[in-house]
VEXMIKE-5009 format. One record per residue (C-alpha): residue number from 1; y, x, z. Coordinates in Angstrom, 1 decimal, decimal comma, padded with zeros to 4 digits. Example, Ala and Ser with C-alpha at 12.3 -4.5 7.8 and 13.67 -1.06 7.14 Angstrom:
<1; <-004,5; 012,3; 007,8>>
<2; <-001,1; 013,7; 007,1>>
***
This chain:
<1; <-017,7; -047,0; -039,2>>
<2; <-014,7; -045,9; -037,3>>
<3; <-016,4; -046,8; -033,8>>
<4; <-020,0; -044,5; -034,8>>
<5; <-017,8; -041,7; -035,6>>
<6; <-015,7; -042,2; -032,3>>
<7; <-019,1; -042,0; -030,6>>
<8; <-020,7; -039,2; -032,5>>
<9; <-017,3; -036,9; -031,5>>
<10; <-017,6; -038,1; -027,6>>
<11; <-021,4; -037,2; -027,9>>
<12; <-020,9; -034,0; -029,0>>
<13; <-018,2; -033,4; -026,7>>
<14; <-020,8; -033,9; -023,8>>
<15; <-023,4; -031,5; -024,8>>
<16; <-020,5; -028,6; -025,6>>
<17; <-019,2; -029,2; -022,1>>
<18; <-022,6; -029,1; -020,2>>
<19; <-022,7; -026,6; -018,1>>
<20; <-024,0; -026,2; -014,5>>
<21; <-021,7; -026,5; -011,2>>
<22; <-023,6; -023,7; -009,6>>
<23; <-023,0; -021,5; -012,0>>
<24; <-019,1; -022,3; -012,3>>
<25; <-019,5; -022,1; -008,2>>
<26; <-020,9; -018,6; -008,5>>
<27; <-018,3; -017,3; -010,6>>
<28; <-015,6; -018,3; -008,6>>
<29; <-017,4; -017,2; -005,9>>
<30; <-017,5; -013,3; -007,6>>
<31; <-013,8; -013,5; -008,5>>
<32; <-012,8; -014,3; -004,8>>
<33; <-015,2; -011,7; -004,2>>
<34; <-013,7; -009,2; -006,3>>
<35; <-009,9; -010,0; -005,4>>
<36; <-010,9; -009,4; -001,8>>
<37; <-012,4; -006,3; -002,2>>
<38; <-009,8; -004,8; -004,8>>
<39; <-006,7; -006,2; -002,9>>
<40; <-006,8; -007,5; 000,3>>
<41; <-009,6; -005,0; 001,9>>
<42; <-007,0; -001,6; 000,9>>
<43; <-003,9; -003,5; 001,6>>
<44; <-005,2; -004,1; 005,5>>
<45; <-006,6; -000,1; 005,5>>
<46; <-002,8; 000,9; 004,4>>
<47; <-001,4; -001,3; 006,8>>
<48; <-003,1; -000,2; 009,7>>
<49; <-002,9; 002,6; 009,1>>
<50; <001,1; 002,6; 009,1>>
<51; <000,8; 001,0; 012,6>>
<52; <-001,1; 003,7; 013,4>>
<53; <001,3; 006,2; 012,3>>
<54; <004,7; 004,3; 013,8>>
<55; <002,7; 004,2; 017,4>>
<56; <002,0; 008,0; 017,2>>
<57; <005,0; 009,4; 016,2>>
<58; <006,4; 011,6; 018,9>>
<59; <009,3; 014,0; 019,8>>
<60; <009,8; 016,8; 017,4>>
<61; <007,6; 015,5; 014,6>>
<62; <009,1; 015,6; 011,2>>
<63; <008,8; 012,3; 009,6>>
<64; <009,8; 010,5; 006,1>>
<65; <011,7; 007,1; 005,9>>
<66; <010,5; 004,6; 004,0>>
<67; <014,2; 005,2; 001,7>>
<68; <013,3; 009,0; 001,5>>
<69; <015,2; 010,5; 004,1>>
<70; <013,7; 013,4; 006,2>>
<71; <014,5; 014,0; 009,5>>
<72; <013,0; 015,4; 012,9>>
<73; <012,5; 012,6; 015,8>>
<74; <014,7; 013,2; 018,5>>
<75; <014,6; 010,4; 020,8>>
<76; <012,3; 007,1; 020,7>>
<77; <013,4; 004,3; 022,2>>
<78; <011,4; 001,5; 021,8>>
<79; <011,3; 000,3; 018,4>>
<80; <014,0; 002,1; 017,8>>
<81; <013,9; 006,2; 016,9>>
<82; <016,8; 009,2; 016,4>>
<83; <016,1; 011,0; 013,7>>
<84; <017,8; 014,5; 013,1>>
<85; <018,4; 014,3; 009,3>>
<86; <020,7; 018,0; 009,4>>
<87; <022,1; 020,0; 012,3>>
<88; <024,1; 018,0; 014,7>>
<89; <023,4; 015,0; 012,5>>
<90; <021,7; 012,1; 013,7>>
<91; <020,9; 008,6; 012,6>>
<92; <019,1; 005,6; 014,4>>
<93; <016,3; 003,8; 012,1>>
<94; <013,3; 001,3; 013,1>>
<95; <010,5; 002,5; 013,8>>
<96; <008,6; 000,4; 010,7>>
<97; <010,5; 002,2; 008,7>>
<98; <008,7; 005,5; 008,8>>
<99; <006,5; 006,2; 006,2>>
<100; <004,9; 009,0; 006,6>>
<101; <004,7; 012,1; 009,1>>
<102; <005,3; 015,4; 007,3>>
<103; <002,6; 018,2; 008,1>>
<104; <004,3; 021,4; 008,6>>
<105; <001,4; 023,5; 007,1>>
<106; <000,9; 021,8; 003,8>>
<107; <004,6; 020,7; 003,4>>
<108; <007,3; 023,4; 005,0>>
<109; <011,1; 021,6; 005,7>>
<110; <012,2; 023,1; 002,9>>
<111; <010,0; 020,1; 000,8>>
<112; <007,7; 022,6; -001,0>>
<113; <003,9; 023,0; -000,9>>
<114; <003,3; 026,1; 001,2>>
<115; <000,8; 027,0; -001,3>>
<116; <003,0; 026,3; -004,5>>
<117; <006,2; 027,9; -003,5>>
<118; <007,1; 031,4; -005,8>>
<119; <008,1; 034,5; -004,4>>
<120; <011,1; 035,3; -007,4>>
<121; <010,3; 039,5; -007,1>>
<122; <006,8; 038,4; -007,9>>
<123; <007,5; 037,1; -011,6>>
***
């Protein structure tokens, strides 16, 4: 009796756990599919686009450290740049570590939008 019952269990286990390799292949297949174009595809845009950045960056441009720190580019020297962080004030970073180059017309030095910055006699 035991060994019919022993069978009857492993028989059923069979049929619930049917279930076609293709279709387990296919949705692996979409979830590599999905992970590549929700993570890898952005994180190559971003990163070339950073190298794109750190091989443009010129004298005078203001520019943002990857830490925060603003500065004007002063000297490049290889992969190394001076940035002007106050008058007479200067420090040496990597180049990787720029972030971001600061447009003057939508962001002034002062850090402020151009367009959000208040006039006080105006309130």
């Amino acid at each position: 009796m035991l060994t019919s019952f022993v069978s009857l269990l492993s028989a059923d286990t069979q049929q619930k756990s049917g279930g076609s390799f293709a279709v387990t292949l296919l949705f692996m297949a979409a979830i590599g599919g999905a992970m590549y174009f929700l993570m890898i595809r952005p994180q190559r845009r971003r990163l070339k686009e950073t190298q794109s950045l750190q091989r443009e960056i010129a004298q005078g441009d203001e520019v943002i450290t990857n830490s925060g720190m603003y500065g004007f580019v002063n000297a490049l020297d290889g992969d190394t740049v001076w940035l002007e962080i106050a008058e007479g004030t200067e420090i040496r970073v990597a180049r990787n570590s720029l972030l971001r180059r600061i447009n003057p017309t939508l962001e002034p030095a002062g850090g402020e939008p151009a367009d959000e910055a208040k006039d006080p006699e105006a309130q």
